[in-house]
N, C-alpha and C positions, 0 to 999 in steps of 0.2 A: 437372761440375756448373756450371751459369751460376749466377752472382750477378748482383746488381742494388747497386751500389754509389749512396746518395744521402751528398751531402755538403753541411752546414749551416752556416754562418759562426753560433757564441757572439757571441765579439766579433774583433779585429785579428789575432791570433795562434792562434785555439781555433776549434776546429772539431768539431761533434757529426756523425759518419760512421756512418750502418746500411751492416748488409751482409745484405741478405737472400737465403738459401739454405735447406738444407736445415731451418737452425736461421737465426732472425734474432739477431743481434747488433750493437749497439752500444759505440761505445768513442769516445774523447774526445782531440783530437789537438792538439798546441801546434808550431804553426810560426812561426818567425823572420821575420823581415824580412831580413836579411843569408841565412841558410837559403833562403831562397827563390829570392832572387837569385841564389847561388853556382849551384841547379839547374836557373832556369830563361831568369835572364839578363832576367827582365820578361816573355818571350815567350808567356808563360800566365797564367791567374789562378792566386791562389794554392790553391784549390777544385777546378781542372784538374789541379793537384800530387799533391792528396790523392791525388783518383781513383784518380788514375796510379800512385801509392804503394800502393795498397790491390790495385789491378790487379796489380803487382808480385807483391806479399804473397801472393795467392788462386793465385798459380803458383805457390807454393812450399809453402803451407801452410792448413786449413780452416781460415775465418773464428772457431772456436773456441777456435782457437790464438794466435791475433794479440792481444796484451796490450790488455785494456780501455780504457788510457791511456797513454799514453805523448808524447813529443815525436819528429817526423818522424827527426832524425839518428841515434833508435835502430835504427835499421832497420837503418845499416851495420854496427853490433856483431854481430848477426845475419848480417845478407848481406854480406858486402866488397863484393861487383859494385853494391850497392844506387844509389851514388853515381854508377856510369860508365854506369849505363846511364838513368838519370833522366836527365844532358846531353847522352844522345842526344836524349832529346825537346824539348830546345831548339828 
């Protein structure tokens, strides 16, 4: 199933992210400034992250399942690889 991932800047840190598929869902994401850099070195916006975060997330799991809110570095509690393969996309 393809999604359509959009991602909306709240304010510096927050981010309101749909995922529209079979079902549309929305969930509410808190990223770092230090978090960000550690993943992406500057070389993306921080909105390019999400995506990419969420892109991640949709291989492994329906957008039903992916916690309503949460902050980005939850992801590695979850996935271990979450971290080593985000610095690929440096």
């Amino acid at each position: 199933m393809k999604h359509t991932i959009a991602v909306k800047p709240i304010d510096e840190t927050t981010f309101e992210v749909t995922v529209n598929g079979r079902v549309t869902t929305t969930h509410i994401v808190t990223l770092s400034g230090d978090y960000y850099q550690k993943l992406t070195g500057g070389k993306h916006t921080p909105g390019e992250l999400i995506k990419k975060s969420f892109e991640f997330l949709l291989e492994r799991e329906p957008n039903t399942s992916i916690l309503r809110s949460f902050g980005l570095p939850v992801i590695g509690r979850y996935f271990p690889e979450y971290e080593r393969v985000m610095k690929l996309f440096k």
